[in-house]
C-alpha positions in Angstrom: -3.8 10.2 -20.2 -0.1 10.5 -21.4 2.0 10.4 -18.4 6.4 10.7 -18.1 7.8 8.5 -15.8 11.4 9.3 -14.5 13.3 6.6 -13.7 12.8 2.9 -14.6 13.5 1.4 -10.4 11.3 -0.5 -8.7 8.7 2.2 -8.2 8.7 3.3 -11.7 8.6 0.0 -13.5 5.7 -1.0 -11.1 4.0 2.4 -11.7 4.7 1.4 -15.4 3.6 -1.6 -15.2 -0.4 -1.1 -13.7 -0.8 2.6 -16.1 0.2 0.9 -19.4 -2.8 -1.6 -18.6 -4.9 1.2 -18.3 -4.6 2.3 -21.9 -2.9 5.2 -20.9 0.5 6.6 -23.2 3.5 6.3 -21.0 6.8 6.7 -21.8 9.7 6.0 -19.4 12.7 8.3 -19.1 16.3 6.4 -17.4 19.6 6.3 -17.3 20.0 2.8 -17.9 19.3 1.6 -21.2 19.7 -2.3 -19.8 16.6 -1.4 -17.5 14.3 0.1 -20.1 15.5 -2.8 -22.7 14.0 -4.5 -20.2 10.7 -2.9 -19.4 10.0 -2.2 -23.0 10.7 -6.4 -24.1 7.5 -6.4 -21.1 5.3 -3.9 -21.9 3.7 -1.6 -24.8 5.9 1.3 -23.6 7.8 4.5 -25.5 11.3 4.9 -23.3 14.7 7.0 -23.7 17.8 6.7 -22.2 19.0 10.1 -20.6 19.3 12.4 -17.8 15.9 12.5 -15.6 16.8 16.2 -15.3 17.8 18.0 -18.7 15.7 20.0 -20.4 16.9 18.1 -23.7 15.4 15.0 -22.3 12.1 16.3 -21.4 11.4 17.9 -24.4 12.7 14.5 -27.0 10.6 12.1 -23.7 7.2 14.6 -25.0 7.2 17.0 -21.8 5.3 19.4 -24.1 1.8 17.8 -23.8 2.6 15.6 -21.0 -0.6 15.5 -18.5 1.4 14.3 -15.5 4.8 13.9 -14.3 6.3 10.7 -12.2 9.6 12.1 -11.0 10.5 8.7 -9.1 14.4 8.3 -9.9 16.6 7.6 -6.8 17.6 11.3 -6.4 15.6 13.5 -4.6 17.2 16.2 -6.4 16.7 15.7 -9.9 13.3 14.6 -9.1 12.7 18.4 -7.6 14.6 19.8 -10.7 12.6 17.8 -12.8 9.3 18.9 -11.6 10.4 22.4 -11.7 11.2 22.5 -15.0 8.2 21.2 -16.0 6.3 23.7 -14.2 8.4 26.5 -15.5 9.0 25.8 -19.2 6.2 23.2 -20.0 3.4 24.2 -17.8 2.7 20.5 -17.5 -0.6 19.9 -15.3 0.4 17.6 -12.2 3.6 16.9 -11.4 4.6 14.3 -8.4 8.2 13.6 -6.8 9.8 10.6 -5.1 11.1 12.7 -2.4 13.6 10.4 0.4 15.4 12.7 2.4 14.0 13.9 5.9 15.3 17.4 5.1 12.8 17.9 2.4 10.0 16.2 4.0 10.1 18.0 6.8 10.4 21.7 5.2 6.8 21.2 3.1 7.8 24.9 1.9 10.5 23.1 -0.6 7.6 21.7 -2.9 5.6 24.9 -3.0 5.1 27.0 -6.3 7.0 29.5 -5.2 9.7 26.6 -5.5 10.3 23.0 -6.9 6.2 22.8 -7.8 6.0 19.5 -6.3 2.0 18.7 -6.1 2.0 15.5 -4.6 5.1 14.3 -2.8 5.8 10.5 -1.9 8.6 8.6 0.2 8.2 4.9 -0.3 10.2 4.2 2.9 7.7 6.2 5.4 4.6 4.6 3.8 6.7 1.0 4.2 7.5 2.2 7.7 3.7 3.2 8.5 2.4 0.0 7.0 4.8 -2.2 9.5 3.5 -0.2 12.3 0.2 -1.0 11.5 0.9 -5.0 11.1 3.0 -4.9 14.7 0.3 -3.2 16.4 -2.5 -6.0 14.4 0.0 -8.8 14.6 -3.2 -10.8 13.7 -3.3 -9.4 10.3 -2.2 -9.3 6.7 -2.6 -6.1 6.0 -4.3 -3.3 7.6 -5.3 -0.1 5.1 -6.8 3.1 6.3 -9.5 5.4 4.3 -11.5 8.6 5.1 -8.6 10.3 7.4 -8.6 7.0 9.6 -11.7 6.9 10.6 -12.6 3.3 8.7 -10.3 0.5 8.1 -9.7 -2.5 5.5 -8.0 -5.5 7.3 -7.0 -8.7 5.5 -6.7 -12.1 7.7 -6.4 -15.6 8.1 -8.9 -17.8 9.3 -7.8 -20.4 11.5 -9.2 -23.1 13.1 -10.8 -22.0 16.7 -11.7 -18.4 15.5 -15.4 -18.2 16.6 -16.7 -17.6 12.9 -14.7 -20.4 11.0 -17.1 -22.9 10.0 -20.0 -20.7 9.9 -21.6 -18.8 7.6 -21.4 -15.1 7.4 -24.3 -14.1 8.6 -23.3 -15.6 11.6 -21.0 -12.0 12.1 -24.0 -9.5 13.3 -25.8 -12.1 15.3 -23.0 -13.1 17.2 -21.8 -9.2 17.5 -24.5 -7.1 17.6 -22.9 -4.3 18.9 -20.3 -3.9 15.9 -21.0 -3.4 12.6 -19.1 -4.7 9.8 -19.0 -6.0 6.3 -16.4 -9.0 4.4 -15.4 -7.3 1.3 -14.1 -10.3 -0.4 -12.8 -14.1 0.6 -9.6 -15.6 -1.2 -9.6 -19.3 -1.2 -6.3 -21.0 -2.3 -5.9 -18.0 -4.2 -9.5 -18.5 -6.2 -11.6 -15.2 -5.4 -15.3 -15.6 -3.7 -18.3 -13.3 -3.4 -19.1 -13.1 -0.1 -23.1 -13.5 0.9 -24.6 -14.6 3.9 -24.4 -17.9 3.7 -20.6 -18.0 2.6 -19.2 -20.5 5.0 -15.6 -19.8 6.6 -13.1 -22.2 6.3 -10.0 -22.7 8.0 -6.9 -20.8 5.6 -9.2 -18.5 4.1 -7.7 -14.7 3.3 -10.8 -12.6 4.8 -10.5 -8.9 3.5 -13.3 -7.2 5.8 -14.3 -3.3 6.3 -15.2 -1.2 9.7 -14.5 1.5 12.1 -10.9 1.6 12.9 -12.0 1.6 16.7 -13.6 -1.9 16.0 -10.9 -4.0 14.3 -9.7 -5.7 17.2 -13.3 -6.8 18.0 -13.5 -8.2 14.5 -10.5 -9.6 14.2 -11.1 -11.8 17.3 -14.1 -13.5 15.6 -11.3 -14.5 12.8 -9.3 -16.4 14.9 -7.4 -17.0 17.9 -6.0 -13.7 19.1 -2.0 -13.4 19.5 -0.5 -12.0 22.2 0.1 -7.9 22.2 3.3 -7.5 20.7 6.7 -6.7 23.3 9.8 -7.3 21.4 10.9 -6.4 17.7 13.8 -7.1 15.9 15.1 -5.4 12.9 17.8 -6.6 10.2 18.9 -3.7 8.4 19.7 -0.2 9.3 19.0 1.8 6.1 16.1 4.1 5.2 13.4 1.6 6.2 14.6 0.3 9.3 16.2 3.2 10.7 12.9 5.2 10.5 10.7 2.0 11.8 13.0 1.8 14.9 12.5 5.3 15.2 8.7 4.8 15.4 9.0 1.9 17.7 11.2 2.5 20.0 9.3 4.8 22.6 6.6 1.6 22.7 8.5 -1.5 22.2 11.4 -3.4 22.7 13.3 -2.9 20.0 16.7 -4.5 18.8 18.6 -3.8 15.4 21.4 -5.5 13.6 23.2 -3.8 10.7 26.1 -5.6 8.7 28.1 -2.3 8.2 30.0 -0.9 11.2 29.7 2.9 10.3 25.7 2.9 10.1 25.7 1.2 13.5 27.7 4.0 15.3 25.9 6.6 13.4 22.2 4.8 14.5 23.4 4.2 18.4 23.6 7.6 18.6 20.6 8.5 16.9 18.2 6.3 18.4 17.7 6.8 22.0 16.2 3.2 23.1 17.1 0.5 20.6 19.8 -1.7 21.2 21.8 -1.7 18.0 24.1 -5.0 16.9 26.4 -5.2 14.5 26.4 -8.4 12.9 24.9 -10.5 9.7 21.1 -10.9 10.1 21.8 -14.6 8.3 24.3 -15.8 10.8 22.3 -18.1 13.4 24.4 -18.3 16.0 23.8 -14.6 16.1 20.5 -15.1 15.8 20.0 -17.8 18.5 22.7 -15.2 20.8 20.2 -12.6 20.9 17.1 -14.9 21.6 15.9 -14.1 18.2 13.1 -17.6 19.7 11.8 -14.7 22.4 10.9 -12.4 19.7 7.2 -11.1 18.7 8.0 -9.5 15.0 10.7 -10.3 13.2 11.7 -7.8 10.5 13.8 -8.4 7.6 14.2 -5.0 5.9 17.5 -4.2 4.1 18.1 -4.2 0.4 19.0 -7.7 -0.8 15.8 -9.7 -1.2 18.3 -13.3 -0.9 19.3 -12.1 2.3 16.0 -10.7 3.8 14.4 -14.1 2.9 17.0 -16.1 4.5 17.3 -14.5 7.7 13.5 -14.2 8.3 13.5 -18.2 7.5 16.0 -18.4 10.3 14.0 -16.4 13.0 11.1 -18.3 12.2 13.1 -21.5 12.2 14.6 -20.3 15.7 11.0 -19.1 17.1 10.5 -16.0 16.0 6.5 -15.5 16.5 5.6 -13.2 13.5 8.0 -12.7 10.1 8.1 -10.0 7.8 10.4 -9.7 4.9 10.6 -6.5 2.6 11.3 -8.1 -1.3 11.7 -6.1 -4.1 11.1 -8.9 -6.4 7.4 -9.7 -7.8 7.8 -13.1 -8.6 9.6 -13.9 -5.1 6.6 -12.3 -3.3 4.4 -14.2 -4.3 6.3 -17.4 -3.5 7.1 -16.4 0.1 3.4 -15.1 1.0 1.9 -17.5 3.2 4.3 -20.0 3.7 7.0 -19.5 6.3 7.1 -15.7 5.7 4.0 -14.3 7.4 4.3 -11.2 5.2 5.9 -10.5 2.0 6.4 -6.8 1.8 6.7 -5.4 -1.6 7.8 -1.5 -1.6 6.6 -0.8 -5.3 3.2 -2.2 -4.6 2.7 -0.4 -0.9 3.9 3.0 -2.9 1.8 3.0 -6.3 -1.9 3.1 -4.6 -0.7 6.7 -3.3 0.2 7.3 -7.7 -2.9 5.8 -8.2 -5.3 8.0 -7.4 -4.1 11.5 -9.5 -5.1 9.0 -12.4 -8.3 7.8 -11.0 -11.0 9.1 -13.5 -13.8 10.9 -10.9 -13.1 12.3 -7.6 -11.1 9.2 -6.0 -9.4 10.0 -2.5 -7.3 6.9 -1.8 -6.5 3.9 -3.7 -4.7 0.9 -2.2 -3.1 -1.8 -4.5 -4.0 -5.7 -3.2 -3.5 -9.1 -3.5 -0.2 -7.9 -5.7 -1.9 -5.6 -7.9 -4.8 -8.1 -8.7 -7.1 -6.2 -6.5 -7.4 -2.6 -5.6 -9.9 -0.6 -3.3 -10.8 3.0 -3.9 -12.0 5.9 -1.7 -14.6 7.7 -4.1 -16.6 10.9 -3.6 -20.2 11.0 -4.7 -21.6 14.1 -6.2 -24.2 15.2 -7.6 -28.3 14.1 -7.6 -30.7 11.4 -8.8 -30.9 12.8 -12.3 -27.2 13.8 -12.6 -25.7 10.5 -10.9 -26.1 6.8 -11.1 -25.0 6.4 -7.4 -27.0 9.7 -5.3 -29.9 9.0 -4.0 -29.8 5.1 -4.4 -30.1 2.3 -2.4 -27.0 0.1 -2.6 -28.7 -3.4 -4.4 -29.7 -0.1 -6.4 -26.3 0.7 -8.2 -25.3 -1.6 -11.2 -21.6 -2.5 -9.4 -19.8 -5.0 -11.7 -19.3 -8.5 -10.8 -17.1 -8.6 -7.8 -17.0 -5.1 -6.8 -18.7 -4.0 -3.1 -19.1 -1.4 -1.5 -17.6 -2.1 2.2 -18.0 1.2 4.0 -19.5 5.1 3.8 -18.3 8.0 5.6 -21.0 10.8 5.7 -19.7 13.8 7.6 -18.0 12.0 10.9 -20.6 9.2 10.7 -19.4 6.1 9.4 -21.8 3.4 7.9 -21.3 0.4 6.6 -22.2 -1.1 2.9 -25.6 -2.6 3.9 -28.0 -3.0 0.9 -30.8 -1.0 2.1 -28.3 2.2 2.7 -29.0 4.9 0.3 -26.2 6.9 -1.0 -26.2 10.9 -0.5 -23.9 13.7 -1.9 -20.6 13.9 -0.6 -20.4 10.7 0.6 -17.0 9.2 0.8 -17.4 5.4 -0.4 -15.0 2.7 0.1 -15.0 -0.1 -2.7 -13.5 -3.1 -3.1 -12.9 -4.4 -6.8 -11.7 -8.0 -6.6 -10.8 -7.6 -10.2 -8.8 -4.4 -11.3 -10.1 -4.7 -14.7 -13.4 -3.6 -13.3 -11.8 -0.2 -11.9 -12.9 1.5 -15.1 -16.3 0.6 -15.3 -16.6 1.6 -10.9 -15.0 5.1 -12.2 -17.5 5.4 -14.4 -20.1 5.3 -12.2 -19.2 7.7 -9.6 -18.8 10.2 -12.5 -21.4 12.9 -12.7 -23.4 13.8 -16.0 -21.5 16.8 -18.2 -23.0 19.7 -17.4 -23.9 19.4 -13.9 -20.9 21.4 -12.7 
């Protein structure tokens, strides 16, 4: 697939960075040649340095026979202007917008081809916002990912000691719940990847990545490990995009407290938000830390936009008490060294954001793609169509299907029903299938599989 990518931030040098090992022809358009000197010294890339915007640009980036457009520059404007024009003059297929700004988000009319012919619109901050929300109200978990509409959920944890499963072997799960069905997708031990089976044997520190109804994660999760208390307090460092709009969400249900540097953001966000207590102060200054109790606190989040500072305060809250840390880091290699160690979570915008790119460049019908373990990992939501004769999934059982090493299926939604990946289950038409692909290289070859024969359409 040859895809343009506008702008060479974060989000497009990530989105960069997992399409170019797909084999597809990218080329990256930025204003900043010192960024795509960059990208291009790290990957087999075509770039040029311009306006995002001009027609010019589009037309000497290859706009003509472009099959998709990334429009993910830091405007929300010339990423609307972009898409526009390469509806208007280039007729180019799909075209997808970094869009920021509540005032577009809220008017869906703006993106409409009677407009900016926006197909697919994403804000990075409100999909960082929802996954926080997520993680406050599991503050058990690692992660927790939703597929088919909510109705089933992948949730990574840590085993720890005194979790009624650690120590035992997997088939240990249904015995001891029978009333709630679920399925491990994968186990990550000191970073090496196992195949779960049923005599897989827990041990304390594992990363458990497991599958079921979203109504019976708590129940799951308790067989993990101890359960923490529900979460009361929250406090916030940083009052930009991200933390604004998680207060926002909070607020009504917790108790929520945020500290901004900059004096002009806090009088504009006391006003705007109708129950949390906003400070102004340095979210790395521990007497101000230890002043506001920051030892009392359930979930400590360190969201503004210099990763040095964001790792350093949430050190301090932890160092000070703070039960549950999360840090938002922009940097790849820093996220990795902070996961798991005094940082409970590591938040990395570009990877939360690029599983919602992902899947306009999934071959077959794929619904929802989430990026994991840092982009080693990824699980898809794929439609199955077709019959026995046209498919190589419909109408077989699942020890059936020839999945590549280290891919399962977790969980099926048929209609409202939803089933887990048991190996006697036998997969029908229309069947929305959740997979889990320890090893992305293998995404290809799961693609494949879901597609139908030509001709049955």
């Amino acid at each position: 697939m040859k895809i343009l990518i506008l702008g060479a931030g974060q989000v497009g040098s990530t989105v960069a960075e997992s399409l170019v090992s797909e084999a597809n022809d990218i080329t990256v358009v930025d204003s900043d040649p010192d960024k795509l000197r960059l990208l291009q010294d790290r990957l087999d890339l075509r770039t040029l340095t311009g306006s995002a915007s001009r027609p010019l640009t589009l037309e000497q980036a290859g706009i003509a026979d472009t099959d998709m457009l990334l429009a993910v520059t830091q405007s929300d404007e010339v990423n609307l202007v972009a898409c526009k024009l390469a509806q208007s003059l280039y007729n180019t297929p799909v075209r997808i917008a970094r869009i920021r700004s509540p005032d577009y988000l809220d008017r869906p009319e703006v993106f409409s081809k009677e407009n900016f012919c926006v197909d697919f619109s994403i804000c990075p901050e409100q999909i960082l916002t929802q996954y926080v929300v997520k993680l406050i109200e599991f503050p058990e978990a690692l992660q927790v990912l939703e597929f088919a509409g909510g109705k089933i959920s992948l949730v990574a944890v840590r085993a720890f000691e005194g979790g009624p499963l650690v120590g035992k072997p997997l088939k240990f799960l249904h015995s001891h719940m029978p009333q709630v069905d679920a399925r491990v997708a994968a186990i990550y031990r000191k970073d090496r990847s196992l195949i779960p089976e049923g005599s897989t044997v827990i041990e304390d520190g594992d990363e458990i990545f497991f599958i079921a109804a979203t109504q019976n994660i708590r129940s799951v999760l308790k067989e993990m490990r101890r359960m923490d208390k529900p979460v009361k307090r929250v406090m916030i460092v940083g009052g930009g995009n991200i933390g604004s709009r998680l207060a926002r969400a909070l607020e009504h249900d917790y108790q929520v407290k945020l500290i901004e540097c900059d004096k002009k953001p806090c009088e504009r966000l006391a006003g705007e938000l109708s129950k949390t207590l906003v400070l102004h102060g340095d979210g790395t200054d521990e007497n101000l830390m230890q002043q506001e109790n920051v030892g009392e606190v359930d979930v400590f989040c360190a969201l503004t936009n210099d990763d040095e500072n964001n790792i350093l305060s949430s050190l301090l809250a932890k160092q000070g008490g703070a039960r549950k840390v999360i840090s938002l880091i922009n940097r790849s290699a820093y996220v990795s060294l902070m996961q798991g160690g005094k940082i409970d979570v590591a938040l990395s915008p570009a990877q939360a954001t690029i599983g919602s790119l992902l899947a306009f460049v999934r071959q077959g019908d794929v619904t929802v793609v989430h990026s994991l373990r840092r982009g080693a990992a990824e699980a898809l939501e794929l439609v199955a169509h077709g019959d026995r004769q046209s498919s190589r999934v419909v109408g077989r059982r699942i020890d059936e299907i020839p999945l590549p090493k280290g891919a399962t299926i977790g969980a099926i939604l048929r209609g409202e029903q939803v089933l887990m990946g048991h190996r006697e289950v036998i997969i029908e038409a229309e069947d929305h299938v959740i997979v889990f692909i320890i090893e992305k290289k293998n995404v290809k070859n799961v693609e494949k599989l879901f597609q139908v024969k030509l001709g049955f359409f």
